[in-house]
N, C-alpha and C positions, 0 to 999 in steps of 0.2 A: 504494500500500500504506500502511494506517494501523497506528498502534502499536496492539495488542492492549490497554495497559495506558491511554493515555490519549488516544488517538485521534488524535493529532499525525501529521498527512503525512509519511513518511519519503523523505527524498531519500536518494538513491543511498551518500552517504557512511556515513550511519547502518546501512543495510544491510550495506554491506562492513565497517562494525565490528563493527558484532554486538550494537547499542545500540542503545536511543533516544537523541537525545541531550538531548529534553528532563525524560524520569524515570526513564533508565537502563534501562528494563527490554530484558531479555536480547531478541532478535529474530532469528528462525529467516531464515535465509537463502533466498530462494525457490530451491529446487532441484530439480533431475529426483527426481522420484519412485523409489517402487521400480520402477514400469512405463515405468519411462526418458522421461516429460514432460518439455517445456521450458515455462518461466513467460514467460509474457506479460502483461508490466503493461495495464492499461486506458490509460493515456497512448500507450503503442504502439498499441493500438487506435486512440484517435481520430487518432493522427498517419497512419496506413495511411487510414484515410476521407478526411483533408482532403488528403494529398496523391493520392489517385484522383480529388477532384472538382477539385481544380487543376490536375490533367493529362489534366482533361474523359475521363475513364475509366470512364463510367456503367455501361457492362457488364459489366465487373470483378467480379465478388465480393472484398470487400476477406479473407474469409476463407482463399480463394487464394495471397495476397499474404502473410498472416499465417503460415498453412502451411511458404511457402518460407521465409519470415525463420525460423521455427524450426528445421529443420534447417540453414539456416546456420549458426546459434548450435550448434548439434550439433555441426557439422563441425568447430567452430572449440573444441569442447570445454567449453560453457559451455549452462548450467543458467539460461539469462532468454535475452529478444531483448534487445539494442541496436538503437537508430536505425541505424546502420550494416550492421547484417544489411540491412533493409530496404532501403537504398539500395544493396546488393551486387545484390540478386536481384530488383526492380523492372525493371532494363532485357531480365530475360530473361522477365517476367510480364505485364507490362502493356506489352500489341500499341499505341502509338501512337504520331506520329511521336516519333522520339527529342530533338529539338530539342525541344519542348514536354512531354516526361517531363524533361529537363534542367534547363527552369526551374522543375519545380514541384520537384524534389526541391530545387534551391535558394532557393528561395523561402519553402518551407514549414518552418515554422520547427520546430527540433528540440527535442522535451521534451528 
């Protein structure tokens, strides 16, 4: 997610303030909509692809994967995925062996 006002990459912190923090400008929190969505940054996107092709998962639709990470973030009360949805709900989505879904969720490094 970029600042609206001067295009600066907002890390995590910025968001949870409510700031840019490099021109202040006010910054909407991505939240469940009126129709109860959850946000899904693009960095969670390519983190769900690189850790499917690290855990040799080519059949997979990474959209799947993406799916279940948002209603965990649901269940858990929260309006974005975290990395850690992902890694909750991977051992019950992606069918292969579990020793090599082990190493790629630890391998694969976390936005």
């Amino acid at each position: 997610m970029n600042c609206p006002n001067c295009g600066a990459a907002l890390a995590r912190d910025s968001i949870d303030a409510g700031a840019c923090r490099f021109c202040s400008t006010a910054i909407e929190r991505p939240g469940p909509k009126r129709d109860g969505s959850v946000y899904v940054d693009e960095r969670i996107v390519e983190y769900v692809t690189t850790l499917l092709a690290a855990a040799r998962a080519t059949t997979i639709d990474p959209d799947l994967l993406i799916r279940a990470s948002k209603e965990e973030a649901a269940r858990n009360k929260r309006s974005y995925v975290i990395p850690s949805d992902v890694k909750t709900v991977a051992p019950d989505v992606v069918r292969v062996d579990p020793a090599v879904l082990r190493r790629a969720l630890d391998d694969t490094e976390v936005p």
